[in-house]
PDBQT receptor file of N, H, CA, C and O in Angstrom, charges set to zero:
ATOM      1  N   UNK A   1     -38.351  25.138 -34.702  1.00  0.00    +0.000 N 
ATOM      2  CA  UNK A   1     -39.204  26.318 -34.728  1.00  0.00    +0.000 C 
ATOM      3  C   UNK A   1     -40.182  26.217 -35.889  1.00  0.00    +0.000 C 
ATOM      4  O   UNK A   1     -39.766  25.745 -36.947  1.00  0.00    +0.000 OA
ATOM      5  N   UNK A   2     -41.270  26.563 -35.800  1.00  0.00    +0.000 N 
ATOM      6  H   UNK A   2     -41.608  26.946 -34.940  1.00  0.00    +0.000 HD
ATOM      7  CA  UNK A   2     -42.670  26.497 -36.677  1.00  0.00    +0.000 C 
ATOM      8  C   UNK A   2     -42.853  27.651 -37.153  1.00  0.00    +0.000 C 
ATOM      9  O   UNK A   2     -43.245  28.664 -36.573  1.00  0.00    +0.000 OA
ATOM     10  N   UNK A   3     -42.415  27.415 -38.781  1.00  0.00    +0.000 N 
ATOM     11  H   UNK A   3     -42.097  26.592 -39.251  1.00  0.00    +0.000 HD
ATOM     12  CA  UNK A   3     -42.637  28.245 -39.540  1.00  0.00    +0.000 C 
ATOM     13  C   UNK A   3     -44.207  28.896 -40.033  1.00  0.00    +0.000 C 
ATOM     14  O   UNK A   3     -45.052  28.006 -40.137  1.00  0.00    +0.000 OA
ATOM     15  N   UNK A   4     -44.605  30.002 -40.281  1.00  0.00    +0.000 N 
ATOM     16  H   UNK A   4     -43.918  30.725 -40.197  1.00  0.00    +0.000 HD
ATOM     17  CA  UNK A   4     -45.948  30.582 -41.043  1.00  0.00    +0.000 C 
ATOM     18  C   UNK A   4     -46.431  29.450 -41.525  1.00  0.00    +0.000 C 
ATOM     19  O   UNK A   4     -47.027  28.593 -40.873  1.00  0.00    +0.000 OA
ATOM     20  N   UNK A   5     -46.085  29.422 -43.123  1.00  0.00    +0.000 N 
ATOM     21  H   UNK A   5     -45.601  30.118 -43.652  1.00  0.00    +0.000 HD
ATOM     22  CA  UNK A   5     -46.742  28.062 -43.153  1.00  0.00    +0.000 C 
ATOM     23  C   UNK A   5     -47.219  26.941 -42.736  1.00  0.00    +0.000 C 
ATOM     24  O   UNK A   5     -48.106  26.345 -43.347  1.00  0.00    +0.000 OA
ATOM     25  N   UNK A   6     -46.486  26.362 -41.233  1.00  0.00    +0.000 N 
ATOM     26  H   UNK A   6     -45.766  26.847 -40.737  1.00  0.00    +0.000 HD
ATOM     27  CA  UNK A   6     -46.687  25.444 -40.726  1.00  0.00    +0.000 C 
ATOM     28  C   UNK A   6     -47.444  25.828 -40.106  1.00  0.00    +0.000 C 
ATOM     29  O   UNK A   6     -48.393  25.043 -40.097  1.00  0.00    +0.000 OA
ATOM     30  N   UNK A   7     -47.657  26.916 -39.336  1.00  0.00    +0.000 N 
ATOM     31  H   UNK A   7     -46.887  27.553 -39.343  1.00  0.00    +0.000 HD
ATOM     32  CA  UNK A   7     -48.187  27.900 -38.567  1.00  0.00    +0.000 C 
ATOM     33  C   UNK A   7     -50.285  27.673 -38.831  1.00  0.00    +0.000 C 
ATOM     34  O   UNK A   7     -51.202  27.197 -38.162  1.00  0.00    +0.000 OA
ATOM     35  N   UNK A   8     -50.135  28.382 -40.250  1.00  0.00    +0.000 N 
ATOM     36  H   UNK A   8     -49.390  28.769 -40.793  1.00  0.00    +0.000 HD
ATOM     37  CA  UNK A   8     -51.389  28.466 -40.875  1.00  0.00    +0.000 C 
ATOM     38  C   UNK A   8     -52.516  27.169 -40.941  1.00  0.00    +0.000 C 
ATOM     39  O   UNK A   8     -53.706  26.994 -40.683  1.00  0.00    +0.000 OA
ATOM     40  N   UNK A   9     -51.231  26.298 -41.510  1.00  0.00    +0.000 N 
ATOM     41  H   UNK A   9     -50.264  26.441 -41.719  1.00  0.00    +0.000 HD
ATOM     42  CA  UNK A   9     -52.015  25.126 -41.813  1.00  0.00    +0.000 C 
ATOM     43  C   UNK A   9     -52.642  24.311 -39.946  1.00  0.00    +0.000 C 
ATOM     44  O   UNK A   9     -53.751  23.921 -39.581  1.00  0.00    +0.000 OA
ATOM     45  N   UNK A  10     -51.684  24.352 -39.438  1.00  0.00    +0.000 N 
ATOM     46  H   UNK A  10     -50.783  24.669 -39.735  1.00  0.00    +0.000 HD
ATOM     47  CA  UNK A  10     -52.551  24.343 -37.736  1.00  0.00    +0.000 C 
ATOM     48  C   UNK A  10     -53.411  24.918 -37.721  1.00  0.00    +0.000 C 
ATOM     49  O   UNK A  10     -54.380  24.259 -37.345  1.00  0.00    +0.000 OA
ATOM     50  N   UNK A  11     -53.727  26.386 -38.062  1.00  0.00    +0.000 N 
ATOM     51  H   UNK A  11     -52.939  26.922 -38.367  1.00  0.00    +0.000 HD
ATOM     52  CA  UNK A  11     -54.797  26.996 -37.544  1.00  0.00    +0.000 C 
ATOM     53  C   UNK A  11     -56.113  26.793 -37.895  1.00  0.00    +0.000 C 
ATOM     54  O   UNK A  11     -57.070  26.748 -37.121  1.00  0.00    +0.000 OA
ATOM     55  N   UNK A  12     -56.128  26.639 -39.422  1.00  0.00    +0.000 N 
ATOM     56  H   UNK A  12     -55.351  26.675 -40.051  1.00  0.00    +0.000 HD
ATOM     57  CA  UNK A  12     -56.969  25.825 -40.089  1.00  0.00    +0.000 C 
ATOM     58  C   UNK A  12     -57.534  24.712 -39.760  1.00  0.00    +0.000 C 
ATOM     59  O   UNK A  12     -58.751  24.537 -39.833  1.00  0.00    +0.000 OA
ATOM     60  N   UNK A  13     -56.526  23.661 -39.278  1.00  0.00    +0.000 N 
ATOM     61  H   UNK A  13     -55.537  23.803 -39.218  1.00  0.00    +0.000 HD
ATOM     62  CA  UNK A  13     -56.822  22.416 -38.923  1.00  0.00    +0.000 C 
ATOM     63  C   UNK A  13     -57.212  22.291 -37.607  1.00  0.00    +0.000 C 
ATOM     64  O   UNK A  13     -57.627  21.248 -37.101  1.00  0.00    +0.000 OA
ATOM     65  N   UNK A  14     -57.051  23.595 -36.924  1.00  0.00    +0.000 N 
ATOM     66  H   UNK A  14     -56.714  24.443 -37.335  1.00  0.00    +0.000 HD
ATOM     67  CA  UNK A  14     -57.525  23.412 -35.035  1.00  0.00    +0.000 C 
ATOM     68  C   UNK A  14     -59.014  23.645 -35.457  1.00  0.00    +0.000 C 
ATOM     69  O   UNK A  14     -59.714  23.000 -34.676  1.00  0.00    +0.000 OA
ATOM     70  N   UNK A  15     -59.599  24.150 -36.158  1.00  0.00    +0.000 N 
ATOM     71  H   UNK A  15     -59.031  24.674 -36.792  1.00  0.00    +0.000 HD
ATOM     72  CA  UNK A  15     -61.422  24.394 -36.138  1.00  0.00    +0.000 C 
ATOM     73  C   UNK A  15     -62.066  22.853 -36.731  1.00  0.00    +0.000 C 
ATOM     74  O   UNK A  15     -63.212  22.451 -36.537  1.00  0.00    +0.000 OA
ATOM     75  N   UNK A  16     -61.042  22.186 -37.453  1.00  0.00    +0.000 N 
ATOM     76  H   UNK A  16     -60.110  22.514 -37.611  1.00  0.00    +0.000 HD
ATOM     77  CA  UNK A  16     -61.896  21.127 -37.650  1.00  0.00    +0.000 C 
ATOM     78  C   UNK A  16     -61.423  19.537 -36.786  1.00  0.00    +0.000 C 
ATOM     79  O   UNK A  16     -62.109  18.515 -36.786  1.00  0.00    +0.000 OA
ATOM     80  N   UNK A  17     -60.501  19.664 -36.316  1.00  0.00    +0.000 N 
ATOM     81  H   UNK A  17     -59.944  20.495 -36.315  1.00  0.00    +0.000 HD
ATOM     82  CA  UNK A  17     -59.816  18.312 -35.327  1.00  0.00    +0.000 C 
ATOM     83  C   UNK A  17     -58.903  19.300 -34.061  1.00  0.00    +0.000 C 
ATOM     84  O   UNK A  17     -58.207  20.303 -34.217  1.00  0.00    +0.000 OA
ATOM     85  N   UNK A  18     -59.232  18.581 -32.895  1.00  0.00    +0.000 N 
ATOM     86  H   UNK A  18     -59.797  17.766 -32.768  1.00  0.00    +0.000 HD
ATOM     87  CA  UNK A  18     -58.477  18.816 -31.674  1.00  0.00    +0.000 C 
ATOM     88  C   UNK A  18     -56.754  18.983 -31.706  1.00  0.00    +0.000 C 
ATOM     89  O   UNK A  18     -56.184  17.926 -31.435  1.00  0.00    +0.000 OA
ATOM     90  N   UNK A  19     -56.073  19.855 -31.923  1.00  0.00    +0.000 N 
ATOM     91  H   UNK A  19     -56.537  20.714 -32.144  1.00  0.00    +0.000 HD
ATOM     92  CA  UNK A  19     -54.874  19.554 -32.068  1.00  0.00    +0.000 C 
ATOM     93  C   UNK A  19     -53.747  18.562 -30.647  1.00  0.00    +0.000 C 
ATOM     94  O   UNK A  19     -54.169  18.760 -29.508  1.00  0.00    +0.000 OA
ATOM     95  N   UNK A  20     -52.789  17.853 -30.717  1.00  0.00    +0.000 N 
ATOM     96  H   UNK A  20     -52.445  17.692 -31.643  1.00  0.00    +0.000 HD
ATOM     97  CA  UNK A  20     -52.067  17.706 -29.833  1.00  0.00    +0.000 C 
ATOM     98  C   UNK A  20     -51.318  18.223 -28.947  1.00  0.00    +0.000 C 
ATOM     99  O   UNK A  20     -51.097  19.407 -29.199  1.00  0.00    +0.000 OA
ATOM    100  N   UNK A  21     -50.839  17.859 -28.034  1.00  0.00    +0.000 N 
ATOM    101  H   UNK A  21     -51.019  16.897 -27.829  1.00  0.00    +0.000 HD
ATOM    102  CA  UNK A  21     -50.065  19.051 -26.866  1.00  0.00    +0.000 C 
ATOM    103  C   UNK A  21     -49.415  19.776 -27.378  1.00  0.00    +0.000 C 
ATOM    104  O   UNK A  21     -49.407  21.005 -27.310  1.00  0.00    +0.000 OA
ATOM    105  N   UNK A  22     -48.351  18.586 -28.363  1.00  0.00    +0.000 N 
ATOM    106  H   UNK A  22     -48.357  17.587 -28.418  1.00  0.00    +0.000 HD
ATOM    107  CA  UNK A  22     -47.218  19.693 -29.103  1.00  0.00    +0.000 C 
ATOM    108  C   UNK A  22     -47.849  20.312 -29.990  1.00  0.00    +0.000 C 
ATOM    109  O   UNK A  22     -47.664  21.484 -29.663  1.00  0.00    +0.000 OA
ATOM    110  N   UNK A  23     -48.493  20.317 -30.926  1.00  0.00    +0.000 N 
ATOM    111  H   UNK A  23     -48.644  19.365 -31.192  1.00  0.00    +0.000 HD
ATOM    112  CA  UNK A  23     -48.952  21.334 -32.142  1.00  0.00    +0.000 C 
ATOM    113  C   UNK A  23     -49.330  22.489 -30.971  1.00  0.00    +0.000 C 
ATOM    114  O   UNK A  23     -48.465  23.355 -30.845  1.00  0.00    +0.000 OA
ATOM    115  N   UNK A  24     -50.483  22.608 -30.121  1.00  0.00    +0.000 N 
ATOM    116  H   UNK A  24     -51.186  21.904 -30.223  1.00  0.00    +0.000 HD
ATOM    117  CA  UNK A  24     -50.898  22.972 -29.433  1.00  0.00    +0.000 C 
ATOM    118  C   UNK A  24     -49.904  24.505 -29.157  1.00  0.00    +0.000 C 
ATOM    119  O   UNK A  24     -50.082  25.690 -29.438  1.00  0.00    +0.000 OA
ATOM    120  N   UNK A  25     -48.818  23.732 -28.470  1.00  0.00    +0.000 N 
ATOM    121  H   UNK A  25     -48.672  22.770 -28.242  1.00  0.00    +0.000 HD
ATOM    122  CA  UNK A  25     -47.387  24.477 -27.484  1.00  0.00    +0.000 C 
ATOM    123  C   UNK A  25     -46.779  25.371 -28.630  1.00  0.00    +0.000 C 
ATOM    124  O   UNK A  25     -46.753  26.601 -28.661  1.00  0.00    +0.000 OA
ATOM    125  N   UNK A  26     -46.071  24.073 -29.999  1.00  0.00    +0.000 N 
ATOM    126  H   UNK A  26     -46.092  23.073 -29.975  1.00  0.00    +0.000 HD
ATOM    127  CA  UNK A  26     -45.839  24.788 -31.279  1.00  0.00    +0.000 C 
ATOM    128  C   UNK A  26     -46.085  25.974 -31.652  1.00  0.00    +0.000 C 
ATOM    129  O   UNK A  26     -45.405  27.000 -31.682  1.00  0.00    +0.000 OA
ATOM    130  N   UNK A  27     -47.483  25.646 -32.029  1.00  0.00    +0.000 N 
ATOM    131  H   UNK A  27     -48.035  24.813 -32.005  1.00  0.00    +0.000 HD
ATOM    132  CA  UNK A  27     -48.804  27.313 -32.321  1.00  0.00    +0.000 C 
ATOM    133  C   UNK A  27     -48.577  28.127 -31.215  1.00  0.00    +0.000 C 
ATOM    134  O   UNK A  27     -47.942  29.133 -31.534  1.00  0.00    +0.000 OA
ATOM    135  N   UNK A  28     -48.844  28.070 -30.101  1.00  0.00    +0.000 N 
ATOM    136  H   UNK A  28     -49.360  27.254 -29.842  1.00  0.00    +0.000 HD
ATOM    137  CA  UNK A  28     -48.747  29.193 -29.297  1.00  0.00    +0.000 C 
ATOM    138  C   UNK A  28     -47.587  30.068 -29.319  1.00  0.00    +0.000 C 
ATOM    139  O   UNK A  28     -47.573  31.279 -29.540  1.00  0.00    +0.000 OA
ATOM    140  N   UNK A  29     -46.550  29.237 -29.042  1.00  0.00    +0.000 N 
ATOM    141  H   UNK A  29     -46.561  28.254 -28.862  1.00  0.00    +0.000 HD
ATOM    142  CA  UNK A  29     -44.916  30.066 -29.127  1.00  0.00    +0.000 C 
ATOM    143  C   UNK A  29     -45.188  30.948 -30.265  1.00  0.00    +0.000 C 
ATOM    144  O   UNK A  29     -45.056  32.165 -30.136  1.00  0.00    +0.000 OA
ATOM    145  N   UNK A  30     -45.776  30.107 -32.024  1.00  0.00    +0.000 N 
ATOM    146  H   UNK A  30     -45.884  29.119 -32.129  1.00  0.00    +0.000 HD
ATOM    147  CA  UNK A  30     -45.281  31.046 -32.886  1.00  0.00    +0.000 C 
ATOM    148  C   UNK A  30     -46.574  31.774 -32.841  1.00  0.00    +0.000 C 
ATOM    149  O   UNK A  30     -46.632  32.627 -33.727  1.00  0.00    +0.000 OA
ATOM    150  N   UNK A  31     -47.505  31.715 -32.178  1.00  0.00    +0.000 N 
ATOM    151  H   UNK A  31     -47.458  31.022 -31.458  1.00  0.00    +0.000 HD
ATOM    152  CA  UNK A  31     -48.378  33.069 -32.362  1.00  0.00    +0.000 C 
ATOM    153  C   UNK A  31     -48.147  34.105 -31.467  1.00  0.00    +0.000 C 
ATOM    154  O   UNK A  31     -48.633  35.234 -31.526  1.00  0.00    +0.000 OA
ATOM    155  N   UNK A  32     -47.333  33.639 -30.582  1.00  0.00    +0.000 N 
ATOM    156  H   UNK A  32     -46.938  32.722 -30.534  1.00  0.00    +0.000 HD
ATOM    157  CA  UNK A  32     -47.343  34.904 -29.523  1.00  0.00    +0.000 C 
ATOM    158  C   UNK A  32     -46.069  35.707 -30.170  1.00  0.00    +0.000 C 
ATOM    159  O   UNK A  32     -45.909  36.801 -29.629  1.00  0.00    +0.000 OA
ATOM    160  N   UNK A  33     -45.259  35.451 -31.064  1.00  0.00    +0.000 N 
ATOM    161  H   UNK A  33     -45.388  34.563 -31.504  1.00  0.00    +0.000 HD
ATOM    162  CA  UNK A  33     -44.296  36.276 -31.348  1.00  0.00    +0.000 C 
ATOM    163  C   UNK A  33     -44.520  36.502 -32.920  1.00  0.00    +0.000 C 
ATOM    164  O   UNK A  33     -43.725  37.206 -33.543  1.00  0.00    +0.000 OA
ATOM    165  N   UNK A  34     -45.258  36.093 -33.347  1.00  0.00    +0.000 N 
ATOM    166  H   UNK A  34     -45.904  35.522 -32.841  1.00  0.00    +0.000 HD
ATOM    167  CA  UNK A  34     -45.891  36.799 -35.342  1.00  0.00    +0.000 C 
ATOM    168  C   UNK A  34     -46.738  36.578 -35.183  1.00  0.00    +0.000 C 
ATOM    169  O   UNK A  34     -47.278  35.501 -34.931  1.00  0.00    +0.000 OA
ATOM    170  N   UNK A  35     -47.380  38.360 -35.374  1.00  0.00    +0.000 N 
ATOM    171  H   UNK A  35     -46.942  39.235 -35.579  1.00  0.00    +0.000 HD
ATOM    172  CA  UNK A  35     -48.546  38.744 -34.969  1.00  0.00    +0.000 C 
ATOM    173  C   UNK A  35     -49.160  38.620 -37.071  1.00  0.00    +0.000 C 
ATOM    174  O   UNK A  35     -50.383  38.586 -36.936  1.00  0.00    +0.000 OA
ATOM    175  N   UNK A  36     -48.999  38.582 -37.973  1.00  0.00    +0.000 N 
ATOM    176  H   UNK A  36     -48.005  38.610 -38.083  1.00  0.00    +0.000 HD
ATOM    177  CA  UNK A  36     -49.782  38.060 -39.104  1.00  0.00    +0.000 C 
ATOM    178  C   UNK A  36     -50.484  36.354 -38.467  1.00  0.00    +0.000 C 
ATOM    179  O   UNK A  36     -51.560  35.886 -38.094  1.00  0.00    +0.000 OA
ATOM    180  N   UNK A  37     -49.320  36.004 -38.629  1.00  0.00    +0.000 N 
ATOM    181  H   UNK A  37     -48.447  36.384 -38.931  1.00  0.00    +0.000 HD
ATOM    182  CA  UNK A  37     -50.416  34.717 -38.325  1.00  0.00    +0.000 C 
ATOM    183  C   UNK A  37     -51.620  34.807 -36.970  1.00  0.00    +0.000 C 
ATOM    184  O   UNK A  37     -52.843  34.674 -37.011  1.00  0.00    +0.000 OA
ATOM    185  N   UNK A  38     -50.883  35.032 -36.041  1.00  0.00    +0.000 N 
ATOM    186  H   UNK A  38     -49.889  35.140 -36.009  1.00  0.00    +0.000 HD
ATOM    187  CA  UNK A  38     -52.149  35.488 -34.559  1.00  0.00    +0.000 C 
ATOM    188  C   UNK A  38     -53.176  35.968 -35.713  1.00  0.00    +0.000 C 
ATOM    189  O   UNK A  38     -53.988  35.067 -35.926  1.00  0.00    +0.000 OA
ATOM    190  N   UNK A  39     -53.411  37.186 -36.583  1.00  0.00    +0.000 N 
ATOM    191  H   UNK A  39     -52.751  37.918 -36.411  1.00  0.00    +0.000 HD
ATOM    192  CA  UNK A  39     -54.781  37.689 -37.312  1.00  0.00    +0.000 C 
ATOM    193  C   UNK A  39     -55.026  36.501 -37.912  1.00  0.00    +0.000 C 
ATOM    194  O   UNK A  39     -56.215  36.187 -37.861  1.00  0.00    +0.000 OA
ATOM    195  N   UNK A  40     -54.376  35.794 -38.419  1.00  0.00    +0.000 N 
ATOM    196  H   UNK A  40     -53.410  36.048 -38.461  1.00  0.00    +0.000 HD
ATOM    197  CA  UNK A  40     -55.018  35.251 -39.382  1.00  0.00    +0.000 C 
ATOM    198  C   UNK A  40     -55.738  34.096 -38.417  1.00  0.00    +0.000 C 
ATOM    199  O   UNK A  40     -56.945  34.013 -38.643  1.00  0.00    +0.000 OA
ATOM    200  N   UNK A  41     -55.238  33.173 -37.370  1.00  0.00    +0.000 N 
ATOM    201  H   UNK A  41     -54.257  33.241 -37.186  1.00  0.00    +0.000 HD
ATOM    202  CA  UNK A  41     -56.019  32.357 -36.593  1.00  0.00    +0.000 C 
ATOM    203  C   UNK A  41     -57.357  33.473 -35.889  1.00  0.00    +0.000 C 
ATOM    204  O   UNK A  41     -58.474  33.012 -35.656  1.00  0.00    +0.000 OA
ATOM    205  N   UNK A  42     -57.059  34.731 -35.660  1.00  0.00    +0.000 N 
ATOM    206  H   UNK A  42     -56.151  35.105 -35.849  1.00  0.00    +0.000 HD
ATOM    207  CA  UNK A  42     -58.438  35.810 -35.326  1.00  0.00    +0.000 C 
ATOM    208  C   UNK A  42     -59.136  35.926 -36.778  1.00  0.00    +0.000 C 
ATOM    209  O   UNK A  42     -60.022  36.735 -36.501  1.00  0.00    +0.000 OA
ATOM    210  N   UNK A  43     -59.251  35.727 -37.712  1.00  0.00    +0.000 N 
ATOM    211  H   UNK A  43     -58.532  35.069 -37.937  1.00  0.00    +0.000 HD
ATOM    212  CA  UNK A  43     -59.920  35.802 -38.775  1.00  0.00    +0.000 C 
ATOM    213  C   UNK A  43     -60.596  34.389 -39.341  1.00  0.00    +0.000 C 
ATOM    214  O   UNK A  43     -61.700  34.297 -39.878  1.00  0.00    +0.000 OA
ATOM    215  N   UNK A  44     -59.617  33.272 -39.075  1.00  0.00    +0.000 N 
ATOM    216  H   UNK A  44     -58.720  33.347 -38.639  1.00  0.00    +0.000 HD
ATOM    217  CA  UNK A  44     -60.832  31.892 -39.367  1.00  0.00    +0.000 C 
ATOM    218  C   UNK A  44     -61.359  31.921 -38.445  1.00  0.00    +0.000 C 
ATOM    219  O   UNK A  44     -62.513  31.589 -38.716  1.00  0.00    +0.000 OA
ATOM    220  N   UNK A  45     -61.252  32.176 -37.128  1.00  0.00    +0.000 N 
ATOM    221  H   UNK A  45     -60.315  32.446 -36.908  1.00  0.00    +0.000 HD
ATOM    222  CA  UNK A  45     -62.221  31.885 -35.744  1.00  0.00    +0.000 C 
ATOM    223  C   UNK A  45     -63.399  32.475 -36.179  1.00  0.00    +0.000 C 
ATOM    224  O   UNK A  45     -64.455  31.850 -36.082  1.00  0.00    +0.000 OA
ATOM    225  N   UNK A  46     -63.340  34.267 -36.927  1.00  0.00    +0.000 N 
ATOM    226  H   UNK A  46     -62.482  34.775 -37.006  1.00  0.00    +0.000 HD
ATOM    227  CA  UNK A  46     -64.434  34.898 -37.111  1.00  0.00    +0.000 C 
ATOM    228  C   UNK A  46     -64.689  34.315 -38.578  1.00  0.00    +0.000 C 
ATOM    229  O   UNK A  46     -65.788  33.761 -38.563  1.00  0.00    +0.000 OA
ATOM    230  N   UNK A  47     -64.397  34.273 -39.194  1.00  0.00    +0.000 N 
ATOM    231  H   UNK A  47     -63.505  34.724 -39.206  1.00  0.00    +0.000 HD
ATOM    232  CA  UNK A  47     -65.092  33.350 -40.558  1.00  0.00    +0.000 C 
ATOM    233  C   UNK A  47     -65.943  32.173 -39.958  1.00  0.00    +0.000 C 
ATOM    234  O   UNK A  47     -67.131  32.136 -40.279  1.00  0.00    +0.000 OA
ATOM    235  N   UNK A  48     -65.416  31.145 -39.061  1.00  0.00    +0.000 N 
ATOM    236  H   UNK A  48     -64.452  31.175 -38.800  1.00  0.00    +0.000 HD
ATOM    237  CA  UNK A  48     -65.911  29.812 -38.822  1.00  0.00    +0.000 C 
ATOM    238  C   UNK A  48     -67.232  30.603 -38.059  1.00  0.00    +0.000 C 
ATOM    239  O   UNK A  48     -68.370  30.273 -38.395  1.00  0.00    +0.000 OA
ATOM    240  N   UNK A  49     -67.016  31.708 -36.972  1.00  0.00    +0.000 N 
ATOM    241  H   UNK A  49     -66.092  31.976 -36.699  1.00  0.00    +0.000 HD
ATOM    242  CA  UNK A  49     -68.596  32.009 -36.619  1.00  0.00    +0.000 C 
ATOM    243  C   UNK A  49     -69.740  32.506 -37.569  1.00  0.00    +0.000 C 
ATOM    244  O   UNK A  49     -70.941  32.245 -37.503  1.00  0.00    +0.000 OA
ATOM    245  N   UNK A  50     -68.967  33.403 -38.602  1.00  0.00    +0.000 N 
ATOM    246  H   UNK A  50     -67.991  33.615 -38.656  1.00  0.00    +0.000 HD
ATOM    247  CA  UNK A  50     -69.843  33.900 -39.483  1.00  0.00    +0.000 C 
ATOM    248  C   UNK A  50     -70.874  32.971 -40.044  1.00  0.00    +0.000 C 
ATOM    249  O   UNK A  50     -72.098  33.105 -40.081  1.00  0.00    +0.000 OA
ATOM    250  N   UNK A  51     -70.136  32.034 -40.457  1.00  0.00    +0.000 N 
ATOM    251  H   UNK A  51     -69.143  31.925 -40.427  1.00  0.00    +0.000 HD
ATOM    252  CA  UNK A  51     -70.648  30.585 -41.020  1.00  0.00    +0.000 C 
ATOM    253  C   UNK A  51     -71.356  29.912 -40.444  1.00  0.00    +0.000 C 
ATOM    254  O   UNK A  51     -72.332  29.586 -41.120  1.00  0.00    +0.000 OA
ATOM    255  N   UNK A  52     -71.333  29.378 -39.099  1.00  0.00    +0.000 N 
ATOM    256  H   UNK A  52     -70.540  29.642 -38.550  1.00  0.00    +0.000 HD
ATOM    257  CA  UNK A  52     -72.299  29.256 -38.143  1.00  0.00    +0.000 C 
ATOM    258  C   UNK A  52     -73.136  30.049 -38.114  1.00  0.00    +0.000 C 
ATOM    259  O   UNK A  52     -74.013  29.589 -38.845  1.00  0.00    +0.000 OA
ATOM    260  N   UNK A  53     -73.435  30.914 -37.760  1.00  0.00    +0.000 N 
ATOM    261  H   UNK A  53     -72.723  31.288 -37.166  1.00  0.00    +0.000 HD
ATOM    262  CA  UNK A  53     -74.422  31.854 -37.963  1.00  0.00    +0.000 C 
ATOM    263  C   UNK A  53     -75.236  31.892 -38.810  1.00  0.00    +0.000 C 
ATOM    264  O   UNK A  53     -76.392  31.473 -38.745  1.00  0.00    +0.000 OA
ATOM    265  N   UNK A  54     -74.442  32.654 -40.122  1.00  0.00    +0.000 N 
ATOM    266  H   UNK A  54     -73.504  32.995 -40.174  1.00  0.00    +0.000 HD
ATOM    267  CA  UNK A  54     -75.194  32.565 -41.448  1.00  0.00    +0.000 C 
ATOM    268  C   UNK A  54     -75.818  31.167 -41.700  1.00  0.00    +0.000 C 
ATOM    269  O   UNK A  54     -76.968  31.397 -42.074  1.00  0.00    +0.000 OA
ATOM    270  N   UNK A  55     -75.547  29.435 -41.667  1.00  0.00    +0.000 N 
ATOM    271  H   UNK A  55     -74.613  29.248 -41.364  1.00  0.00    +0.000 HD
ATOM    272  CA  UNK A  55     -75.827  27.996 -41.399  1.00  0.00    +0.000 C 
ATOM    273  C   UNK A  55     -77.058  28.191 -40.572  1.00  0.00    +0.000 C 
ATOM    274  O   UNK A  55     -78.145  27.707 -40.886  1.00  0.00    +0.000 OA
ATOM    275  N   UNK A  56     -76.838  28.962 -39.438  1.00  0.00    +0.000 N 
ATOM    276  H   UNK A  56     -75.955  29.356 -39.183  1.00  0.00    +0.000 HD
ATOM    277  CA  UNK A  56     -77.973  28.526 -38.268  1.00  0.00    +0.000 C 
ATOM    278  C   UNK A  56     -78.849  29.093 -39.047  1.00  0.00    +0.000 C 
ATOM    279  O   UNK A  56     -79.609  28.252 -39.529  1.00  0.00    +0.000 OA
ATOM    280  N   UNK A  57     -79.110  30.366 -39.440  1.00  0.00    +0.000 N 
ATOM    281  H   UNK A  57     -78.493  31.049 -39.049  1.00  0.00    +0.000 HD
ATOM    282  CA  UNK A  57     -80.260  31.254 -39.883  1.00  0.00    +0.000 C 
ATOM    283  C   UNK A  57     -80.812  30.969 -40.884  1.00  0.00    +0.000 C 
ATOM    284  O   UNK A  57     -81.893  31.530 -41.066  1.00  0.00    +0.000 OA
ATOM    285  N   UNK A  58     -80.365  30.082 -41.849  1.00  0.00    +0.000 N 
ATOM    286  H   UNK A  58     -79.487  29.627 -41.701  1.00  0.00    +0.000 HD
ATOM    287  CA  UNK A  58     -80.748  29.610 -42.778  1.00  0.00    +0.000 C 
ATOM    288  C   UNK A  58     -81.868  28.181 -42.437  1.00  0.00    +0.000 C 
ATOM    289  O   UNK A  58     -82.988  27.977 -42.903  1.00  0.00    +0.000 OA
ATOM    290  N   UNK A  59     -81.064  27.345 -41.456  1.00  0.00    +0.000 N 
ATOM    291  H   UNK A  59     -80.153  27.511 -41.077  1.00  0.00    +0.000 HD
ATOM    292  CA  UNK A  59     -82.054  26.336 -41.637  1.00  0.00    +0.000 C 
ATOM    293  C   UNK A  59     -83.220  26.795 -40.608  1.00  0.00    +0.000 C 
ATOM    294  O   UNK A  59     -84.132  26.016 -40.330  1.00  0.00    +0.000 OA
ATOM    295  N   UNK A  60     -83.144  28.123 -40.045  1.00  0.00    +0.000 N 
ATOM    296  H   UNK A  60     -82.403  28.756 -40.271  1.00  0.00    +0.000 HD
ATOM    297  CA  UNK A  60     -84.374  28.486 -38.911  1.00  0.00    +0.000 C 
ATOM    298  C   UNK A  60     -85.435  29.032 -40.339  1.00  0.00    +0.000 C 
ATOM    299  O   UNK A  60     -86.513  28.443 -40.422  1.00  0.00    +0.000 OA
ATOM    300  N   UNK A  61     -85.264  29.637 -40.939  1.00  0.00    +0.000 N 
ATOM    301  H   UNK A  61     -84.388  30.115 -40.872  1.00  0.00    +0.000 HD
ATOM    302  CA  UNK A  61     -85.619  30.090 -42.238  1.00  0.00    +0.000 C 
ATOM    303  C   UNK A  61     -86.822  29.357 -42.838  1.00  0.00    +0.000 C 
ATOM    304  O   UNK A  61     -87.960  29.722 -43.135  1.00  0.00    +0.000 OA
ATOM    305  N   UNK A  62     -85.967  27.840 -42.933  1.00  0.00    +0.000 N 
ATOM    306  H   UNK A  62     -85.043  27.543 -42.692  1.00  0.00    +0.000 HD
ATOM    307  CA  UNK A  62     -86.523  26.573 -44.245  1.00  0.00    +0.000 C 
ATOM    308  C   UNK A  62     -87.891  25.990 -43.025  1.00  0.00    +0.000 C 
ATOM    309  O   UNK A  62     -88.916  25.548 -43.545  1.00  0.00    +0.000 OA
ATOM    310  N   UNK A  63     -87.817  26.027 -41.661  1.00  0.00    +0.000 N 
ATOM    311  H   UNK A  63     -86.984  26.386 -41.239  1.00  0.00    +0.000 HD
ATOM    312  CA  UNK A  63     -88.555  25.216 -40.786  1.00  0.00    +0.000 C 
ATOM    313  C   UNK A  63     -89.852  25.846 -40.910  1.00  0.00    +0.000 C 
ATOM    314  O   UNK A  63     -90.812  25.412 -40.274  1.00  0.00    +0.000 OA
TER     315      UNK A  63
């Protein structure tokens, strides 16, 4: 069973590399039953867009 910690550090690491089946399966089980971590993978998703965003608008800006 995949602890928070282990938990987190997946979630983190799914925005920048493809995770595997099992991490994949792992994460899901423990997000569907601890709902802190579920926010917290809903909170880098919206950080990583913010960032995109704020990134895009900037270099439309400099052109």
């Amino acid at each position: 069973m995949m602890n928070c910690k282990q938990a987190t550090q997946l979630l983190s690491e799914k925005l920048d590399r493809p995770l595997s089946t099992k991490e994949k399966v792992s994460l899901g089980i423990h997000t569907t039953m601890c709902a802190p971590c579920r926010q917290f993978g809903l909170q880098m998703e919206e950080l990583r867009d913010i960032s995109k965003h704020y990134t895009k608008g900037n270099t439309e800006k400099e052109k």
